[in-house]
N, C-alpha and C positions, 0 to 999 in steps of 0.2 A: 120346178124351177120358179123361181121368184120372179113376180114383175118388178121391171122399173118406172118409181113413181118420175114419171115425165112433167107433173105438175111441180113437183119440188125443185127438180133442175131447172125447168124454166122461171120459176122463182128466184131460186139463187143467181141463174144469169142475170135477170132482172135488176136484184139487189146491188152487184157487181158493176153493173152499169151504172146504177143511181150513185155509187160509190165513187167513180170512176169520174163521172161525171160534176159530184159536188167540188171532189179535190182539184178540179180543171179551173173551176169557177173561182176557187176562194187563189189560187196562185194567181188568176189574170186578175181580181183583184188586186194583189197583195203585190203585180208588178204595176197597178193602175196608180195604188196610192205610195210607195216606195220605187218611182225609176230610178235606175241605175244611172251614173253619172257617165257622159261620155266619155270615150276614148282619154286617156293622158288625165283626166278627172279627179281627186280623188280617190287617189289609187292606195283600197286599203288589203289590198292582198299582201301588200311589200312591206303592211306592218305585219300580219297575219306571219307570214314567211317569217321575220325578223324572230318572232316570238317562238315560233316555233323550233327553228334553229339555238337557240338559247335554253330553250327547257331540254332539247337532246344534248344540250352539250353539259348540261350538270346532273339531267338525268332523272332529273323529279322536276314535274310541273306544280307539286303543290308546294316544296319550297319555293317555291319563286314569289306563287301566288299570294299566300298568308304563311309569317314564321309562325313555330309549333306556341304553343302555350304552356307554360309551366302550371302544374297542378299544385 
């Protein structure tokens, strides 16, 4: 029966963490220097929605976005 390398998983947990832990870092960053607007604010979800609503209803998002090009 095979041993398990215990060095390697503990490794891996290790890495998983440093991992874990960069991406915690660079979001509380990235809400440090981008806060969100309060409440009633700026409210760009209700464009987000609008646009969304519009591309389901003709059913292509890239017509909307750029017409096609003649070759």
């Amino acid at each position: 029966m095979a041993k398990t390398n215990f060095q390697y998983e503990k490794r891996q947990k290790e890495l998983e963490k440093k991992r874990k832990a960069e991406e915690k870092a660079r979001r509380k960053l990235e809400a440090k220097n981008n806060p969100k607007p309060a409440d009633g604010e700026g409210d760009d979800d209700a464009e987000s929605d609008a646009e969304s609503e519009s591309e389901s209803e003709s059913g292509h998002a890239d017509a909307i976005a750029a017409p096609a090009q003649p070759d």
